[in-house]
Gaussian input, Z-matrix of N, CA and C with variables (Angstrom, degrees):
# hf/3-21g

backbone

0 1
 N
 C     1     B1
 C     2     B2     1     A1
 N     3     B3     2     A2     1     D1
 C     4     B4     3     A3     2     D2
 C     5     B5     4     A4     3     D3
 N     6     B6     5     A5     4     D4
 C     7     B7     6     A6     5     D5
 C     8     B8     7     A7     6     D6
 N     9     B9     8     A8     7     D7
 C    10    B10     9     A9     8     D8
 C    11    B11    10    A10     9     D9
 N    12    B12    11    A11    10    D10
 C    13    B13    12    A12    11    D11
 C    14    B14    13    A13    12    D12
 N    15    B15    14    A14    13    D13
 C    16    B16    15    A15    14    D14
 C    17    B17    16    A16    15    D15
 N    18    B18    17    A17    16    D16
 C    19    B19    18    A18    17    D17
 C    20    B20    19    A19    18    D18
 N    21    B21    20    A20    19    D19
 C    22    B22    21    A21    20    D20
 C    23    B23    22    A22    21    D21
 N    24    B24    23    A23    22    D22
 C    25    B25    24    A24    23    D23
 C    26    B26    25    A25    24    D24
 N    27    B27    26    A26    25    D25
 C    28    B28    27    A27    26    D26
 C    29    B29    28    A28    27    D27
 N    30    B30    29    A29    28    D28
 C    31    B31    30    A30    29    D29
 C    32    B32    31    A31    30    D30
 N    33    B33    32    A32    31    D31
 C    34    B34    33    A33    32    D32
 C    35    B35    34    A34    33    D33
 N    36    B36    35    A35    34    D34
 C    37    B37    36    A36    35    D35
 C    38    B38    37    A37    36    D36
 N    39    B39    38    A38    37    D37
 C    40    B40    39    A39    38    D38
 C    41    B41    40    A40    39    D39
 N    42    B42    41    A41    40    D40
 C    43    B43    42    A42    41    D41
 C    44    B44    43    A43    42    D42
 N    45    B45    44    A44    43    D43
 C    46    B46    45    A45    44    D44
 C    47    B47    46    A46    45    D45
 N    48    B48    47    A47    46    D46
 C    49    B49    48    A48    47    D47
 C    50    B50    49    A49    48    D48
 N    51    B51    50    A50    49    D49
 C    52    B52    51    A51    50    D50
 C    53    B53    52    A52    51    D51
 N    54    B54    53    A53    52    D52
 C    55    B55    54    A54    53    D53
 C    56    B56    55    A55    54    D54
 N    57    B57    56    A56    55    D55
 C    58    B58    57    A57    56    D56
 C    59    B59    58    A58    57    D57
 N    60    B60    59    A59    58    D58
 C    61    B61    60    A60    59    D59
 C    62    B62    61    A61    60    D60
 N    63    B63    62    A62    61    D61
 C    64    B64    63    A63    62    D62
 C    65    B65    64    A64    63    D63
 N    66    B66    65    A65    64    D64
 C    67    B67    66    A66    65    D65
 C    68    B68    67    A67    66    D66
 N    69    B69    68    A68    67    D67
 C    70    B70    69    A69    68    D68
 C    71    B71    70    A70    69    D69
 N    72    B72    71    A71    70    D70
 C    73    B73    72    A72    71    D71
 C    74    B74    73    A73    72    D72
 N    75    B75    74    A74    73    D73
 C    76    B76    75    A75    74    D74
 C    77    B77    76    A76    75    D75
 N    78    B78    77    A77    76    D76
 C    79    B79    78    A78    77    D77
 C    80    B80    79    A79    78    D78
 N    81    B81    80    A80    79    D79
 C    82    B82    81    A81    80    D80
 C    83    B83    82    A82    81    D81
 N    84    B84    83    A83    82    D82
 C    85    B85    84    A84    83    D83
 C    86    B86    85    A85    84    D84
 N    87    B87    86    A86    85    D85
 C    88    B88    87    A87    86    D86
 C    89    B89    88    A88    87    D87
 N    90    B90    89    A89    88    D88
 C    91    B91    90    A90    89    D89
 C    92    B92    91    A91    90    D90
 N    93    B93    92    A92    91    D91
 C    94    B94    93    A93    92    D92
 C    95    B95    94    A94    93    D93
 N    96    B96    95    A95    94    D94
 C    97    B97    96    A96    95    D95
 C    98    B98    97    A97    96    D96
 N    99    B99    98    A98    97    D97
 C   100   B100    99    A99    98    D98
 C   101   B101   100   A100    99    D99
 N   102   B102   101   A101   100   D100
 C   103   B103   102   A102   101   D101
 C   104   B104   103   A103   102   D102
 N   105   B105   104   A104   103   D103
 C   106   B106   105   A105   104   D104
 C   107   B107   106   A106   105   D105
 N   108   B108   107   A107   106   D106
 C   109   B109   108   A108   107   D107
 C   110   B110   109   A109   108   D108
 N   111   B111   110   A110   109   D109
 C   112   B112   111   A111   110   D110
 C   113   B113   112   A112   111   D111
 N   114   B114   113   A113   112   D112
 C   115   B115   114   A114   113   D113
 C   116   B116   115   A115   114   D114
 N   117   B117   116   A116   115   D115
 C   118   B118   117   A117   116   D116
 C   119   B119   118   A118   117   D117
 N   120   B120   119   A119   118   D118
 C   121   B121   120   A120   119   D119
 C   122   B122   121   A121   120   D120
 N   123   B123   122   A122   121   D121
 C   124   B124   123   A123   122   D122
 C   125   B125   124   A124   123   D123
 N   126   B126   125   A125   124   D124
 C   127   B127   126   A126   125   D125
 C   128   B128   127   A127   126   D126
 N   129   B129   128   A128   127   D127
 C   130   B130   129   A129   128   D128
 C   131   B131   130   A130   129   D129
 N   132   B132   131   A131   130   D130
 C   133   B133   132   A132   131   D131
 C   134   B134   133   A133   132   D132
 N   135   B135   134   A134   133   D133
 C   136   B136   135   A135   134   D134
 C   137   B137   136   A136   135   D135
 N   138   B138   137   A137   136   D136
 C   139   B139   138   A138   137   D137
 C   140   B140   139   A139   138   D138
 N   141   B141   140   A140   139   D139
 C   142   B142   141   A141   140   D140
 C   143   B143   142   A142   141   D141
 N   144   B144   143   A143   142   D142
 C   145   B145   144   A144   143   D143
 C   146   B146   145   A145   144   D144
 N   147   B147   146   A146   145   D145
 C   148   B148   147   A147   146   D146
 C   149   B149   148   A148   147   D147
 N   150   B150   149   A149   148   D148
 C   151   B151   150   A150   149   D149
 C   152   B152   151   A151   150   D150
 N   153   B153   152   A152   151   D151
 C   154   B154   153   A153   152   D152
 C   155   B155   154   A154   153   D153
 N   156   B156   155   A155   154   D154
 C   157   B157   156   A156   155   D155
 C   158   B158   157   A157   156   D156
 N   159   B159   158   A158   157   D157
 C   160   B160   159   A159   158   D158
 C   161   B161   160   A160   159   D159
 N   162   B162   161   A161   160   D160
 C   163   B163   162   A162   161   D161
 C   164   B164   163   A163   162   D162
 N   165   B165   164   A164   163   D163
 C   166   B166   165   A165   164   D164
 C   167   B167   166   A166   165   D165
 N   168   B168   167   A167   166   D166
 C   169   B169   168   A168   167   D167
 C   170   B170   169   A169   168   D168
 N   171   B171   170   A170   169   D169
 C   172   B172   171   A171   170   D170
 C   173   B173   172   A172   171   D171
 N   174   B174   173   A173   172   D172
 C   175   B175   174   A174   173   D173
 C   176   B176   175   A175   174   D174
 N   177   B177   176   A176   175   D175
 C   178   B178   177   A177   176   D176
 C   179   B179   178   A178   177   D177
 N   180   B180   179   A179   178   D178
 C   181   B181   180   A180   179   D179
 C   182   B182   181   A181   180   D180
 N   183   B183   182   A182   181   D181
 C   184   B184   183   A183   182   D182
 C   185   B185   184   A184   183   D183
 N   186   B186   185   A185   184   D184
 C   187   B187   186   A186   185   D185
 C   188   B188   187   A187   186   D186
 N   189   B189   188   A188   187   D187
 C   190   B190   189   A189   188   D188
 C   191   B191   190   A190   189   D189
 N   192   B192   191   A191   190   D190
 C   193   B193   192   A192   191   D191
 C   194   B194   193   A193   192   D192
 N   195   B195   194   A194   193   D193
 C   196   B196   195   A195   194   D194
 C   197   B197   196   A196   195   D195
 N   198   B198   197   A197   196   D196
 C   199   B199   198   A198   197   D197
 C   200   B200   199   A199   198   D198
 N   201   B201   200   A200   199   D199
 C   202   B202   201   A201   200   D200
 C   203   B203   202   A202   201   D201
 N   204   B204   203   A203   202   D202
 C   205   B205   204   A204   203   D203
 C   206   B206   205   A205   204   D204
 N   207   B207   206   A206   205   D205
 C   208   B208   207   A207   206   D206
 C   209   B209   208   A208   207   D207
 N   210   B210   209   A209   208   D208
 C   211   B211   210   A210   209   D209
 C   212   B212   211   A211   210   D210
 N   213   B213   212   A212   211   D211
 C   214   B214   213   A213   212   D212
 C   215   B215   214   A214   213   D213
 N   216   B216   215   A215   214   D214
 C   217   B217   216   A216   215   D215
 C   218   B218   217   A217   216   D216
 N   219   B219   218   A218   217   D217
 C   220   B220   219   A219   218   D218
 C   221   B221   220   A220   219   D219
 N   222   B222   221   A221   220   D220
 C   223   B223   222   A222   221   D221
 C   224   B224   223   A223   222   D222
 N   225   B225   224   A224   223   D223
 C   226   B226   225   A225   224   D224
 C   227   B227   226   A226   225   D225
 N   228   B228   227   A227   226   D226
 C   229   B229   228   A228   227   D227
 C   230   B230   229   A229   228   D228
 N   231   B231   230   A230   229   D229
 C   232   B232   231   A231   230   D230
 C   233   B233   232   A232   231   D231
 N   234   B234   233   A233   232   D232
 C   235   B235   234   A234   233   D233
 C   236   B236   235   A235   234   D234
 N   237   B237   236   A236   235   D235
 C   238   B238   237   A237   236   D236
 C   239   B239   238   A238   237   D237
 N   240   B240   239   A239   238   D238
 C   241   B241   240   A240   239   D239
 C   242   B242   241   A241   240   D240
 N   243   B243   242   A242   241   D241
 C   244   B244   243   A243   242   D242
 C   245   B245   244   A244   243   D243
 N   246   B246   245   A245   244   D244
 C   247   B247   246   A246   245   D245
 C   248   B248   247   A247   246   D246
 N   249   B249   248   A248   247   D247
 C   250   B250   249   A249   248   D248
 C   251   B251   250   A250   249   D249
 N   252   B252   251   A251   250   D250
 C   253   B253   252   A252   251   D251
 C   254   B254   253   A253   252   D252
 N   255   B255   254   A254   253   D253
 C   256   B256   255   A255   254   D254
 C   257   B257   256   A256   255   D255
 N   258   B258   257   A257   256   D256
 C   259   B259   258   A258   257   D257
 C   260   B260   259   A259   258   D258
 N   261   B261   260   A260   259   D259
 C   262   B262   261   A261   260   D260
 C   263   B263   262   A262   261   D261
 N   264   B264   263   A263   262   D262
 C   265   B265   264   A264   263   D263
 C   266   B266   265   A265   264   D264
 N   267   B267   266   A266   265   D265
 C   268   B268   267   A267   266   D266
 C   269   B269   268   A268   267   D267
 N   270   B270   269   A269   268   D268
 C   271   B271   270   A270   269   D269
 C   272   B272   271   A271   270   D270
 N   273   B273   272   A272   271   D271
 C   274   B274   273   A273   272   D272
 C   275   B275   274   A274   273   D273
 N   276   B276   275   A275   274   D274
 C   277   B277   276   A276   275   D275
 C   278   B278   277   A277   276   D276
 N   279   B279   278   A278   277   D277
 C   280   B280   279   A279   278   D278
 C   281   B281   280   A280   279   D279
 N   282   B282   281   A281   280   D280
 C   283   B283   282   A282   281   D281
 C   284   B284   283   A283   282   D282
 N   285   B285   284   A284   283   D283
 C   286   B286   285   A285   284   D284
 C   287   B287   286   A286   285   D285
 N   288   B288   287   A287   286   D286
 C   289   B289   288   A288   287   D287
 C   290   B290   289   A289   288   D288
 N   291   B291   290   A290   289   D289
 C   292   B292   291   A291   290   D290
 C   293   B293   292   A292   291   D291
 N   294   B294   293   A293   292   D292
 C   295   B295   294   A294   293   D293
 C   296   B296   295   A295   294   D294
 N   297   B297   296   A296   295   D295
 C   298   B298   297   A297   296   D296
 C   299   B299   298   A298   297   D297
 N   300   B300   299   A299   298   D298
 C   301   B301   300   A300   299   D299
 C   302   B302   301   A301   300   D300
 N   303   B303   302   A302   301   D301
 C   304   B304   303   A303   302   D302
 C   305   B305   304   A304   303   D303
 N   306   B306   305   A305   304   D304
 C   307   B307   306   A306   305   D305
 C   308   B308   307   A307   306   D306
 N   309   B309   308   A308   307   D307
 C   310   B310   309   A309   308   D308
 C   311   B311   310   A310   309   D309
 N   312   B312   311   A311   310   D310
 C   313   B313   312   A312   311   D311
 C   314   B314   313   A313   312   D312
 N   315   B315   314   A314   313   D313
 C   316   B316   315   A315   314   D314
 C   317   B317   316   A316   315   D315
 N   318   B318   317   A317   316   D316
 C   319   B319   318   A318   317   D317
 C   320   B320   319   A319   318   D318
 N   321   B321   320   A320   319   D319
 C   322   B322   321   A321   320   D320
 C   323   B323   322   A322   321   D321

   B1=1.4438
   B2=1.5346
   B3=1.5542
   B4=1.4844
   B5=1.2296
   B6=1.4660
   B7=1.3884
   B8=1.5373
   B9=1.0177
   B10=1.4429
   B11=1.6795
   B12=1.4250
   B13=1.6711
   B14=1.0149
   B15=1.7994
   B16=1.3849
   B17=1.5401
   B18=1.8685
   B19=1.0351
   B20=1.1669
   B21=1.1045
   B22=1.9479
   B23=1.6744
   B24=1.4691
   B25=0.8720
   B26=1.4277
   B27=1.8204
   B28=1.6489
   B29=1.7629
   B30=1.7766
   B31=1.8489
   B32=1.7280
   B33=1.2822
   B34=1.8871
   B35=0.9679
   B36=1.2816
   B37=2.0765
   B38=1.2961
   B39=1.5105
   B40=1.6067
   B41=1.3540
   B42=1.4048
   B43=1.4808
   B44=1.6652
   B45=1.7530
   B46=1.2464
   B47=1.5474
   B48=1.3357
   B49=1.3170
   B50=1.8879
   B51=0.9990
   B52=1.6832
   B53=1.2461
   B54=1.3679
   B55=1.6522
   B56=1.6924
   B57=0.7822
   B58=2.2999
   B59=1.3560
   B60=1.1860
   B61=1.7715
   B62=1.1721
   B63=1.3780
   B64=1.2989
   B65=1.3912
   B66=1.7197
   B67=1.1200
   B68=1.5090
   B69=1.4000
   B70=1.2781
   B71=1.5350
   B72=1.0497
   B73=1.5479
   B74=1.8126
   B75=1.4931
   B76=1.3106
   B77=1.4967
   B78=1.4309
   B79=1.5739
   B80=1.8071
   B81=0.8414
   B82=1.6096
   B83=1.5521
   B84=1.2290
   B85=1.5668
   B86=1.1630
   B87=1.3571
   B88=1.3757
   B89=1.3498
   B90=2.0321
   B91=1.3767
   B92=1.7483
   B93=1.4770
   B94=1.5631
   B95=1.1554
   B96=1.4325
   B97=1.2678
   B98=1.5163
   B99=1.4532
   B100=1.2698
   B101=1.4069
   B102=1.9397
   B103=0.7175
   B104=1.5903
   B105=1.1673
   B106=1.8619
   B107=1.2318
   B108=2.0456
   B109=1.3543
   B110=2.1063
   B111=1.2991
   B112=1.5806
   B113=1.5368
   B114=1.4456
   B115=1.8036
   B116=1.4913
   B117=1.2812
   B118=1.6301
   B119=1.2300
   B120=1.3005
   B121=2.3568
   B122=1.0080
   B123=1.9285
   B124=1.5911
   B125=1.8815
   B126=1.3673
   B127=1.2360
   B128=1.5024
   B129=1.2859
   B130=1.7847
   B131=1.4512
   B132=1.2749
   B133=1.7188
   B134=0.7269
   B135=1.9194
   B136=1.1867
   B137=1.0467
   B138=1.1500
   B139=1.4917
   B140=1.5392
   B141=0.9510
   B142=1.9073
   B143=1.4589
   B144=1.3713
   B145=2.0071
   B146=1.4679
   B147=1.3278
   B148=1.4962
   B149=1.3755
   B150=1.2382
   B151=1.1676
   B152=1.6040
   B153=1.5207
   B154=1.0727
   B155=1.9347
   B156=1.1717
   B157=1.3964
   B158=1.5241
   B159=1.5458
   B160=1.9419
   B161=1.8817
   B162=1.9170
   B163=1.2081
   B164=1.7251
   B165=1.5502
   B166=1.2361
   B167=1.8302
   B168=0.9071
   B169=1.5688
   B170=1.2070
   B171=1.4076
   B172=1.1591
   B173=1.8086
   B174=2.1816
   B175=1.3256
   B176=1.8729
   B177=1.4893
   B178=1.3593
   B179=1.1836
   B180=1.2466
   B181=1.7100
   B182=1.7435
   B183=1.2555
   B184=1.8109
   B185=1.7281
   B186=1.3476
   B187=1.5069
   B188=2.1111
   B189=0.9299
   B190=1.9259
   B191=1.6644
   B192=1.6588
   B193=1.4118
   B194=1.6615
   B195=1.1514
   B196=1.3108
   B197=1.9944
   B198=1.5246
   B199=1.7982
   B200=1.9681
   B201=1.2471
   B202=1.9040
   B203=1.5042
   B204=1.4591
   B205=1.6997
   B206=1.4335
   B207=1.3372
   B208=1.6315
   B209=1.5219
   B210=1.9958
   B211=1.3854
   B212=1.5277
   B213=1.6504
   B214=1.7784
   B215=1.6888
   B216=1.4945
   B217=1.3755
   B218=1.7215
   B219=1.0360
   B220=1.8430
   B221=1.1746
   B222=1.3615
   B223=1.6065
   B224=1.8283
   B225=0.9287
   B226=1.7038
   B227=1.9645
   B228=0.7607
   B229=1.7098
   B230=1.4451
   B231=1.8339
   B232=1.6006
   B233=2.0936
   B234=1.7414
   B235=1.4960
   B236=1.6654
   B237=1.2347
   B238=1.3893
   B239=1.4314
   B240=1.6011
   B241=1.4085
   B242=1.5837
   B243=1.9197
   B244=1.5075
   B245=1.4893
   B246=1.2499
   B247=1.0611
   B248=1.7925
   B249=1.3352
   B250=1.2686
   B251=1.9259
   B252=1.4119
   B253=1.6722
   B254=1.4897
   B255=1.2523
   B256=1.4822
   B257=1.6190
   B258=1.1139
   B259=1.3885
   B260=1.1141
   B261=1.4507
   B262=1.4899
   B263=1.5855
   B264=2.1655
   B265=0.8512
   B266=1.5156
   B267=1.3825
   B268=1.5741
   B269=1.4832
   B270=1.0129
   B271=1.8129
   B272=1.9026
   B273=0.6606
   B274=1.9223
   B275=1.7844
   B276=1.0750
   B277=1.8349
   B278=1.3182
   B279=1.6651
   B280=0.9083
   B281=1.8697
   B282=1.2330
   B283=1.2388
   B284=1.8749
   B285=0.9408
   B286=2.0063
   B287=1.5452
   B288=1.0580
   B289=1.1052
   B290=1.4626
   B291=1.3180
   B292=1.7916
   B293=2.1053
   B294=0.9585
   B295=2.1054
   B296=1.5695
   B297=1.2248
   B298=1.0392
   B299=1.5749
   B300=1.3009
   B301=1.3732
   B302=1.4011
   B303=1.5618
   B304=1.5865
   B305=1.1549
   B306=1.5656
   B307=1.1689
   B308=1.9381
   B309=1.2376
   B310=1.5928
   B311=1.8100
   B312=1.5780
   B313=1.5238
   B314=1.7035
   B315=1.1637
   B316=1.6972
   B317=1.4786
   B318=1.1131
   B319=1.5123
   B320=0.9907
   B321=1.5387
   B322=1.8566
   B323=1.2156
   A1=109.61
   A2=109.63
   A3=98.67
   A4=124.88
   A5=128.23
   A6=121.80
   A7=124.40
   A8=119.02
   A9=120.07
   A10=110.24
   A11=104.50
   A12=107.56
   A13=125.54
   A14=113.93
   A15=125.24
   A16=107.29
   A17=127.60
   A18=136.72
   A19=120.27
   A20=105.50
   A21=100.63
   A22=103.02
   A23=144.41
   A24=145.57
   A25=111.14
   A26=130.61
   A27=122.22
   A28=62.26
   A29=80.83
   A30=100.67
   A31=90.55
   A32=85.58
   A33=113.44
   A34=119.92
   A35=104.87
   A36=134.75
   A37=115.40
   A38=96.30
   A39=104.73
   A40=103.73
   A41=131.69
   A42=147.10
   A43=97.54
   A44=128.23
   A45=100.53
   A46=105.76
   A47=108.02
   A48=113.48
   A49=117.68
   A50=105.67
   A51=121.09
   A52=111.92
   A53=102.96
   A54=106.55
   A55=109.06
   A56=101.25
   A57=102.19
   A58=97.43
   A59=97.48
   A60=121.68
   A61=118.29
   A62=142.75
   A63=135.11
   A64=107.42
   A65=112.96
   A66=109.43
   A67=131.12
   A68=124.17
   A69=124.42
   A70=101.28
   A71=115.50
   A72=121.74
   A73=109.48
   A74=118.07
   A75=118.78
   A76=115.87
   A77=111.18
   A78=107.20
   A79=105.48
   A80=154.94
   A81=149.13
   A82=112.09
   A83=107.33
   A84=104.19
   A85=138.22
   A86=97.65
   A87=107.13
   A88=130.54
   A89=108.24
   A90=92.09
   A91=97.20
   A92=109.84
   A93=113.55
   A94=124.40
   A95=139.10
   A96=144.97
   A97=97.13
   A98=127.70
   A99=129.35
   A100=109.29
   A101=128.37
   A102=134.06
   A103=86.84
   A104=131.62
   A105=133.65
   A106=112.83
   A107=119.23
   A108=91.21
   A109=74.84
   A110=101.53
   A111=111.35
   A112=105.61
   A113=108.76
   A114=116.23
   A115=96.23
   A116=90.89
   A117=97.17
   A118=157.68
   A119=116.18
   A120=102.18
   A121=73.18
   A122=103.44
   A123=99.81
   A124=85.78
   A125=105.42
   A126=134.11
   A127=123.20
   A128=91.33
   A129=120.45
   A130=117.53
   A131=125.57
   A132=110.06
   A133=111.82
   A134=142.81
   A135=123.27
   A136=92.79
   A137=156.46
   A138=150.37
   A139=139.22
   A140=108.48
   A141=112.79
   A142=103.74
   A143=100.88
   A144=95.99
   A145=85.11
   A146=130.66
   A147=118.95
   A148=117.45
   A149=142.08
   A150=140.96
   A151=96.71
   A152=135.76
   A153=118.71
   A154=115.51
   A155=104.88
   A156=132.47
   A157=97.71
   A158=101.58
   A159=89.53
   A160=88.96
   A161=89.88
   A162=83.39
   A163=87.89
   A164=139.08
   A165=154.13
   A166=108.47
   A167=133.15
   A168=151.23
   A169=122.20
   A170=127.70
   A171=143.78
   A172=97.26
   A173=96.57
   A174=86.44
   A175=89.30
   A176=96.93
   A177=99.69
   A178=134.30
   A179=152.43
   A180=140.47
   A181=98.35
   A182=118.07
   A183=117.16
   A184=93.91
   A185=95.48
   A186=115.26
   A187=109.65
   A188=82.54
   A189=99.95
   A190=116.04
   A191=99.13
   A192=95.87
   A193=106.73
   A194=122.64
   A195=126.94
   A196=125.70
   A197=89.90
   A198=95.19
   A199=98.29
   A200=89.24
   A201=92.92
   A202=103.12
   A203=104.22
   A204=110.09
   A205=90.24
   A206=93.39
   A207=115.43
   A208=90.40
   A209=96.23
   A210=99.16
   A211=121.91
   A212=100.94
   A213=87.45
   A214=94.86
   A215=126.53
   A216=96.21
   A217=115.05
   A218=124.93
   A219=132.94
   A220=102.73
   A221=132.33
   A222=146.86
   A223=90.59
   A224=96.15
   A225=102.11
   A226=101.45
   A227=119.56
   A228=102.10
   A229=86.54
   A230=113.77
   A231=100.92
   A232=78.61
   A233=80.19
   A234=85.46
   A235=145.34
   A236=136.28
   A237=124.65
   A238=94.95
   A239=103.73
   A240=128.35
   A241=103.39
   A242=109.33
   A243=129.17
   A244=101.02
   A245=120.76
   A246=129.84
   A247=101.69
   A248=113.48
   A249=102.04
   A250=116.83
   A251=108.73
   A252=97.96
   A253=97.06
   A254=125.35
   A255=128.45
   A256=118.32
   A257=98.97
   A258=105.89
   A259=124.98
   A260=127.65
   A261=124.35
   A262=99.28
   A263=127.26
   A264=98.45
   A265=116.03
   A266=137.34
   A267=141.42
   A268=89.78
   A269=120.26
   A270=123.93
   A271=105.28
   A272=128.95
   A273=122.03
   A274=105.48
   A275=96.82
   A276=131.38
   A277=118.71
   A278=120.54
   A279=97.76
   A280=115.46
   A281=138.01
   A282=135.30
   A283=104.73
   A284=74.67
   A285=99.54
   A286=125.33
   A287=120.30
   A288=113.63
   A289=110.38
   A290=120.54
   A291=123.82
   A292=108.03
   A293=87.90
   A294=108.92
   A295=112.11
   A296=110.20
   A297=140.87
   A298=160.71
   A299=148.49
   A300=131.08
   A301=98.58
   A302=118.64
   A303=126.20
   A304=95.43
   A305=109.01
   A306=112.34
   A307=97.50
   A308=96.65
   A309=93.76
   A310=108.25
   A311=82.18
   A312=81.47
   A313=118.52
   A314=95.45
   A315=92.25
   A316=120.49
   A317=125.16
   A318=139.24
   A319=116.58
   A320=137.71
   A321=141.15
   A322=106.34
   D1=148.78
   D2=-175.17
   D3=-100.97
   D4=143.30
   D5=-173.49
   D6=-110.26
   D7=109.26
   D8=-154.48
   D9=-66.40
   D10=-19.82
   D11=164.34
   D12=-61.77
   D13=-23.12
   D14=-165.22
   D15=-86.34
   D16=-9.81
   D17=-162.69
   D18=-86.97
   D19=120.16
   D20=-167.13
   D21=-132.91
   D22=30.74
   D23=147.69
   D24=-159.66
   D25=146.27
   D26=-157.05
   D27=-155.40
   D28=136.71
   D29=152.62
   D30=-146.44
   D31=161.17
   D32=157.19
   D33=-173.96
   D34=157.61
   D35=173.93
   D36=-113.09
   D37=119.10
   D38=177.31
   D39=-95.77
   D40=118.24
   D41=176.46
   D42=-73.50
   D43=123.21
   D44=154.62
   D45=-104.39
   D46=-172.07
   D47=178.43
   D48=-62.27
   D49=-26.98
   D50=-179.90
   D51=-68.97
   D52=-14.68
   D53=179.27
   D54=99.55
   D55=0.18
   D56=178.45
   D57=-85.43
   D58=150.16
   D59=175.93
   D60=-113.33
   D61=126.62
   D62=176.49
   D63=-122.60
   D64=104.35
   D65=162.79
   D66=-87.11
   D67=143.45
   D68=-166.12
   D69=-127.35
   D70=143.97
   D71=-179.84
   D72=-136.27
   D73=143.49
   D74=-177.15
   D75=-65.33
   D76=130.84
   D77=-170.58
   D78=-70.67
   D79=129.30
   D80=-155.49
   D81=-66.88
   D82=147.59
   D83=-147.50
   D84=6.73
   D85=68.27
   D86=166.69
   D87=-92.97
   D88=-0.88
   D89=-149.26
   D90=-94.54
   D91=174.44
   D92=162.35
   D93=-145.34
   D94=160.32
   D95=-167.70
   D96=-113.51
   D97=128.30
   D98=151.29
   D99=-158.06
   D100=116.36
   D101=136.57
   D102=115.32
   D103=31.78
   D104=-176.85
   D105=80.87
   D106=16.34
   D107=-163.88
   D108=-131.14
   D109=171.92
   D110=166.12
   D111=-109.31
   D112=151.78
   D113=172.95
   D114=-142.25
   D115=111.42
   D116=137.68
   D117=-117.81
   D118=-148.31
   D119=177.61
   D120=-127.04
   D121=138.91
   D122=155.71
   D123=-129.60
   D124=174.16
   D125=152.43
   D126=-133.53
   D127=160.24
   D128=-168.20
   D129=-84.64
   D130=112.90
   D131=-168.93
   D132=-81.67
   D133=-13.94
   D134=-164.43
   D135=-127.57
   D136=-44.72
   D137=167.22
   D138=-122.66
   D139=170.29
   D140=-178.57
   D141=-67.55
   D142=108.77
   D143=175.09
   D144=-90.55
   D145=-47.76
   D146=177.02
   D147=-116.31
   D148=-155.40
   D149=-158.77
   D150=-78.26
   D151=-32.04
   D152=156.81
   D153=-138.13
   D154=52.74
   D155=140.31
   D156=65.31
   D157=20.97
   D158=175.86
   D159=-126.17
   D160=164.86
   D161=-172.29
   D162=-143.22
   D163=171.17
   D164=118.29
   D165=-6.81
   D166=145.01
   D167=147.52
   D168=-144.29
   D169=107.72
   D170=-157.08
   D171=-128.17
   D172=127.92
   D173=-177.50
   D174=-140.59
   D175=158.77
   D176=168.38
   D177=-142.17
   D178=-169.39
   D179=-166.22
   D180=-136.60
   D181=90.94
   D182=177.64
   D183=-115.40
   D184=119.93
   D185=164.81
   D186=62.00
   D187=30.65
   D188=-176.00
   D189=71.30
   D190=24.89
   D191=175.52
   D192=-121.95
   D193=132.71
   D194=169.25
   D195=-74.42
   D196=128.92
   D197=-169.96
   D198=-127.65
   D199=145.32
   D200=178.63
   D201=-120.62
   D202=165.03
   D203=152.23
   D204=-146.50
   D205=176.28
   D206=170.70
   D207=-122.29
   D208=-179.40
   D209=158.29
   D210=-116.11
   D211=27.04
   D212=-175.84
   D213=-145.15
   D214=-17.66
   D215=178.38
   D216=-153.51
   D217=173.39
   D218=-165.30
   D219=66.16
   D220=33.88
   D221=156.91
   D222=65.78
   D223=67.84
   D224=-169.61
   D225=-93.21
   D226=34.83
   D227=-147.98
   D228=-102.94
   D229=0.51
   D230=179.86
   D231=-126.10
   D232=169.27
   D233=163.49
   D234=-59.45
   D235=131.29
   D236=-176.41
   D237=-124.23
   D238=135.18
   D239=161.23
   D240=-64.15
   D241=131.23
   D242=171.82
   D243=-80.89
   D244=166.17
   D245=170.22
   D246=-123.07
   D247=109.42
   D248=-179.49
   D249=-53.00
   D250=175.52
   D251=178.24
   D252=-157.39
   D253=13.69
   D254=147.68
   D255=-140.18
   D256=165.01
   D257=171.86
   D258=-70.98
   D259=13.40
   D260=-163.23
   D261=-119.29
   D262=-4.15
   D263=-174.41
   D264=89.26
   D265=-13.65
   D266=-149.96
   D267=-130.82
   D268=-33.81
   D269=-157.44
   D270=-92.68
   D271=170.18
   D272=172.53
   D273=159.78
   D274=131.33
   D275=-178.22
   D276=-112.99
   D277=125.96
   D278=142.75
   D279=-143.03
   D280=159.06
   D281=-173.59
   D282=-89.24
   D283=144.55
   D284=162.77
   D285=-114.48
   D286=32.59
   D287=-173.29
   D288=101.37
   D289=-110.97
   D290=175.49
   D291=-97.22
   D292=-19.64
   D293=164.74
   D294=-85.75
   D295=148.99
   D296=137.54
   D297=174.04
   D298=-143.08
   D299=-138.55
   D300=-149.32
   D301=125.88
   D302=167.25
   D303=-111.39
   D304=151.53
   D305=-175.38
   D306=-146.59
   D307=134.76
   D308=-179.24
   D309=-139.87
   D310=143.06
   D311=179.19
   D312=-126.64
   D313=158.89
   D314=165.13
   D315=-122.63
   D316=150.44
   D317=-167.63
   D318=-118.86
   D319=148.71
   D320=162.56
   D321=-51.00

């Protein structure tokens, strides 16, 4: 089971439908624990998703399933259930419609 205390590095790629990739990587210690949930800073490597291309990632653990939001895009402003995509717990998907989001983590 995964422990979000145990998480000490978060990346993801948002696929859109147009075919662009946005990779995002955790800005270094950025992350924090308050209230069962983790936050971190991420930024965008290849372009400005906002005026300077970093955003919030907020993740949490309800009923042994992992759900994220951001605060700026895939209408994230409520929670979305991951779909894990390995067995290790590290890997997680989820679709938007014709978009969507990998998310990988690393642990101690």
């Amino acid at each position: 089971m995964l422990d979000l205390e145990q998480i000490k590095e978060i990346s993801f790629s948002y696929f859109d439908s147009n075919g662009y990739i946005y990779p995002f990587e955790m800005i270094e210690n950025s992350i924090e624990f308050k209230n069962n949930q983790l936050k971190c800073y991420m930024y965008c490597k290849v372009t400005n998703l906002s005026a300077n291309g970093e955003v919030f990632l907020y993740l949490k653990l309800q009923n042994d399933k992992l759900f994220f939001r951001t605060n700026y895009f895939a209408n994230s402003s409520e929670y979305t259930k991951l779909t894990r995509s390995s067995d290790d717990n590290l890997n997680y998907k989820v679709d938007f419609g014709k978009d969507s989001l990998v998310l990988n983590l690393e642990v101690i």
